[in-house]
C-alpha positions in Angstrom: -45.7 9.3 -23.0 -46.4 9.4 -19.4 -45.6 5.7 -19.1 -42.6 6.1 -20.7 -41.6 9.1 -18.9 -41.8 6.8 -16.0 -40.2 4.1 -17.1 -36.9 6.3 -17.9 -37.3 7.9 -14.6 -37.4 4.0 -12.5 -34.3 3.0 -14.8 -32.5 6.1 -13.9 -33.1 5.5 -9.8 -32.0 2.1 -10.9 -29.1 2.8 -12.3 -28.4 5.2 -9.0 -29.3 2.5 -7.1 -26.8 0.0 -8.5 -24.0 1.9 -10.0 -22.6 2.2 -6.2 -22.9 -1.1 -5.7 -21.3 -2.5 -8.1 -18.4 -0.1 -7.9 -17.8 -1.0 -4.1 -18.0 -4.8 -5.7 -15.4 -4.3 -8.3 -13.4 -2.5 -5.5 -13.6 -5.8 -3.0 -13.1 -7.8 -6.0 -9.1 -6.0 -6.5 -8.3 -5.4 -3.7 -8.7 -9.2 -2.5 -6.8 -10.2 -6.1 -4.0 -8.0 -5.1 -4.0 -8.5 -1.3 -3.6 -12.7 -2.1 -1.1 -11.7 -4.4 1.3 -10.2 -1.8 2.3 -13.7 -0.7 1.8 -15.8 -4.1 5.3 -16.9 -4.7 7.9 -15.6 -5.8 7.7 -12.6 -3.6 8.3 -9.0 -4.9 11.0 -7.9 -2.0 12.8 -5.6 -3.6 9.5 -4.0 -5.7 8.1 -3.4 -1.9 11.4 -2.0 -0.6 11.3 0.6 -3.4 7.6 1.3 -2.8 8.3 1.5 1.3 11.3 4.2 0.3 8.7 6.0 -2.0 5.4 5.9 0.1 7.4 6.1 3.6 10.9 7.5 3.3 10.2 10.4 1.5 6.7 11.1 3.4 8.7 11.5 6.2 9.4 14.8 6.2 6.0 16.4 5.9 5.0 13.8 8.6 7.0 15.5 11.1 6.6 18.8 9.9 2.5 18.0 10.4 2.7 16.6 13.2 5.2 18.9 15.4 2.8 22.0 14.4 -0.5 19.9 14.7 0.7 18.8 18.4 1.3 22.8 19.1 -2.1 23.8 18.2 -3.3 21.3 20.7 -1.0 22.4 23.1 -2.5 25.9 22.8 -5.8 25.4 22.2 -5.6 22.3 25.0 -3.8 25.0 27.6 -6.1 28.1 27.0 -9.5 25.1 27.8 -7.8 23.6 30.9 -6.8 26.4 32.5 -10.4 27.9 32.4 -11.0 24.8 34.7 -7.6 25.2 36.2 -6.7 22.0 34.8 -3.0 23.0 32.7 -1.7 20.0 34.0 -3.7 17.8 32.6 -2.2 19.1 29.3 -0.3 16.0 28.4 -2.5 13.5 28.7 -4.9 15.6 26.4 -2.4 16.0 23.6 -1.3 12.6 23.5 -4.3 10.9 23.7 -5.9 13.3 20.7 -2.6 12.2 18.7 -2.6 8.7 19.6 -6.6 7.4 19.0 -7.5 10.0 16.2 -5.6 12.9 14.8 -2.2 10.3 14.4 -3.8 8.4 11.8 -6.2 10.2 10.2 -4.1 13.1 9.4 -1.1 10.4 8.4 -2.8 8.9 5.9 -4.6 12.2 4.6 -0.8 13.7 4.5 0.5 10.3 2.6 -2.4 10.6 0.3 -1.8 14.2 -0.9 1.8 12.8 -1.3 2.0 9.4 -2.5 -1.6 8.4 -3.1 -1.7 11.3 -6.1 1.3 10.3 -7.2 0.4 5.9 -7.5 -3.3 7.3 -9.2 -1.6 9.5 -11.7 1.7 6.7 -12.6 -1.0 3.9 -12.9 -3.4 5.8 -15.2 -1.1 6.7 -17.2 0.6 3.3 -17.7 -3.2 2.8 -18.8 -3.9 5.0 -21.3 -0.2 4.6 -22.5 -1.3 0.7 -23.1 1.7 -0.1 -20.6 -0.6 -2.4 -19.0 -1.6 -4.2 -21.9 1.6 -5.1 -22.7 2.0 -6.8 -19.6 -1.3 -8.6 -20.2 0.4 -9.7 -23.6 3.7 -10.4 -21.9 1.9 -13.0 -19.8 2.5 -10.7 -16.7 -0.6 -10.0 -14.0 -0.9 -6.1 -13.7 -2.3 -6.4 -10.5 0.6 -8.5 -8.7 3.0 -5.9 -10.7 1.6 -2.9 -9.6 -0.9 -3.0 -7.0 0.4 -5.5 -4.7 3.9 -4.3 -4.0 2.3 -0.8 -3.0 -0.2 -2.3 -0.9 2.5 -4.2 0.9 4.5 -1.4 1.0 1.8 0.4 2.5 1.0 -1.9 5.5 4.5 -1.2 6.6 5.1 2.4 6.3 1.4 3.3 7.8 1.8 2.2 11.0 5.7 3.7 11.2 4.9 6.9 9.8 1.9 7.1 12.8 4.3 6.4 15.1 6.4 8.8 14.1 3.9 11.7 13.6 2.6 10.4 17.5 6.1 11.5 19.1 6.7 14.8 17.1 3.2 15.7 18.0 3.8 14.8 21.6 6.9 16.9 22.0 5.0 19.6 19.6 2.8 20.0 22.9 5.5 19.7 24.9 7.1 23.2 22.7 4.4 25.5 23.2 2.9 23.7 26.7 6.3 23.9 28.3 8.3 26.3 27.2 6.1 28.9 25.9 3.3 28.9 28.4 5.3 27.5 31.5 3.7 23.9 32.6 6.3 22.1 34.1 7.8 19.6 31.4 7.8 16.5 34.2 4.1 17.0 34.6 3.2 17.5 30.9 5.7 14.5 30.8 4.1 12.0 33.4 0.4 12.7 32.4 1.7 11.4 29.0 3.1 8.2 31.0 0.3 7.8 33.2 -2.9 8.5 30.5 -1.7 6.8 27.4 -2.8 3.0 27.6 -1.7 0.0 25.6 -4.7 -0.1 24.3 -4.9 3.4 23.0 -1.7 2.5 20.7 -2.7 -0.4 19.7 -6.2 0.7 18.4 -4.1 3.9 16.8 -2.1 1.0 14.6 -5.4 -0.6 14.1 -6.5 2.5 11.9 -3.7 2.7 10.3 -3.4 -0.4 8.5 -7.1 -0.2 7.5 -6.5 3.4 6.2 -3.2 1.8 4.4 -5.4 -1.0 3.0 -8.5 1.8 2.1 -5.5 4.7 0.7 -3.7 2.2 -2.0 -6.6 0.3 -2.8 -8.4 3.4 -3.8 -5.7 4.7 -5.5 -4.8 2.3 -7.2 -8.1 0.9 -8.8 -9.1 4.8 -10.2 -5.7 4.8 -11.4 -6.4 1.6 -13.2 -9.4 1.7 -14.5 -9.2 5.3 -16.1 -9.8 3.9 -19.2 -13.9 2.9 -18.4 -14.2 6.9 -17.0 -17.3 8.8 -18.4 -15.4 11.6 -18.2 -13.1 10.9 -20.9 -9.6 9.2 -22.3 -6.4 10.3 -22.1 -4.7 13.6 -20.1 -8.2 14.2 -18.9 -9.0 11.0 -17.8 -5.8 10.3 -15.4 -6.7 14.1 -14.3 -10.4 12.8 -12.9 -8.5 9.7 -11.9 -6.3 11.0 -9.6 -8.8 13.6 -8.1 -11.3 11.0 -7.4 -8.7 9.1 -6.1 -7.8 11.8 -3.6 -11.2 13.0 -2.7 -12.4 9.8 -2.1 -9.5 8.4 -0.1 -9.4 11.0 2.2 -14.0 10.8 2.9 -13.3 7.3 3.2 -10.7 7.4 5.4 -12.5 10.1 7.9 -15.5 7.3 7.5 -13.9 4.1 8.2 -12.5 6.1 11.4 -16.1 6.9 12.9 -16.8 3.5 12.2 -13.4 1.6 14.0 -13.5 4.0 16.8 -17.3 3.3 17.6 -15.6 -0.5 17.9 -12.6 0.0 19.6 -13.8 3.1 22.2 
């Protein structure tokens, strides 16, 4: 019995062991299919247009709406820290530079995956369990190209737009409550901004968010897809679990991958 008892237990850490593995294998495995498949011929233009309305456009609002009261926290808590040093003017530079390297993209593609990352998990899955996907198989049609690839594509676009955008309403967020509730003078706040924020600072702020566009849908989109091999069950309940995981693990991955990318580009 003991022997057996340990045998069970070194199978079990096995299986711990593995399991992980070759999850993050099937993982690599779709989202290179799907990636290639963005530029196999004939090209999906007006599938990624749609996609770049749903996952951009319409994310557009909350973007701003984040990102105007995310840049006036900063501008308060910056102002009521520099000014212990009696450094207010500096004020600028602090909330652009916060907005541009790390808060820009994270919290974009945390916002888009509470918006549109749900959404792609849930409409996949249940295209799934509704044996939607099989009837592409049967129609001779790659579910992966069909479904994964336009979003993914769609993705790379509206990432690095919708940073940009949450940057500037974040930036004049500060500007609001720096400004013209706690009285800097708006050419200072202004001209640290100029004078602090490097091309290099932008371009490693796009860098993030096309990885976190690549990490968002590919997530996404494989739970969504393979609800049907869930432990957890088939059906309502499975696409539920899907799109949770989907969003729980998107967002840890996408606050991982940005420890790891800064520590390259800093």
């Amino acid at each position: 019995m003991r022997f057996a008892d340990a045998k069970t237990t070194l199978a079990f850490l096995g299986r711990l062991a593995i399991s992980p593995i070759q999850e993050m294998g099937r993982i690599a495995i779709f989202f290179s299919y799907g990636f290639f498949h963005i530029f196999s011929p004939p090209l999906q233009i007006s599938k990624i247009i749609e996609q770049v309305y749903f996952i951009g456009t319409k994310s557009v609002f909350v973007i701003c709406l984040t990102g105007a009261f995310t840049g006036m926290v900063l501008g308060l808590q910056g102002y009521y820290t520099l000014v212990q040093f009696g450094s207010e003017g500096l004020l600028g530079a602090a909330v652009a530079l916060s907005l541009i390297r790390e808060m820009g993209p994270v919290l974009t593609a945390i916002m888009v995956v509470g918006r549109a990352g749900s959404a792609m998990a849930a409409e996949i899955g249940i295209m799934r369990i509704s044996e939607q996907i099989d009837a592409l198989e049967t129609m001779d049609i790659d579910p992966v190209r069909f479904l994964f690839s336009p979003r993914m594509a769609a993705a790379f676009i509206s990432f690095p737009l919708l940073t940009a955008i949450f940057d500037v309403v974040g930036i004049f967020g500060g500007y609001l409550t720096g400004s013209i509730l706690l009285g800097i003078n708006p050419g200072i706040y202004f001209a640290k901004v100029q004078s602090s924020v490097l091309m290099k600072d932008i371009s490693g702020g796009f860098i993030k968010s096309l990885v976190f566009s690549a990490v968002v849908t590919t997530i996404c989109c494989f739970q969504g897809y393979f609800t049907h091999t869930r432990a957890e069950g088939f059906g309502a309940k499975g696409v539920s679990h899907a799109t949770t995981s989907a969003v729980v693990a998107s967002c840890v991955l996408t606050l991982i991958v940005d420890y790891i990318l800064t520590s390259f580009l800093l």
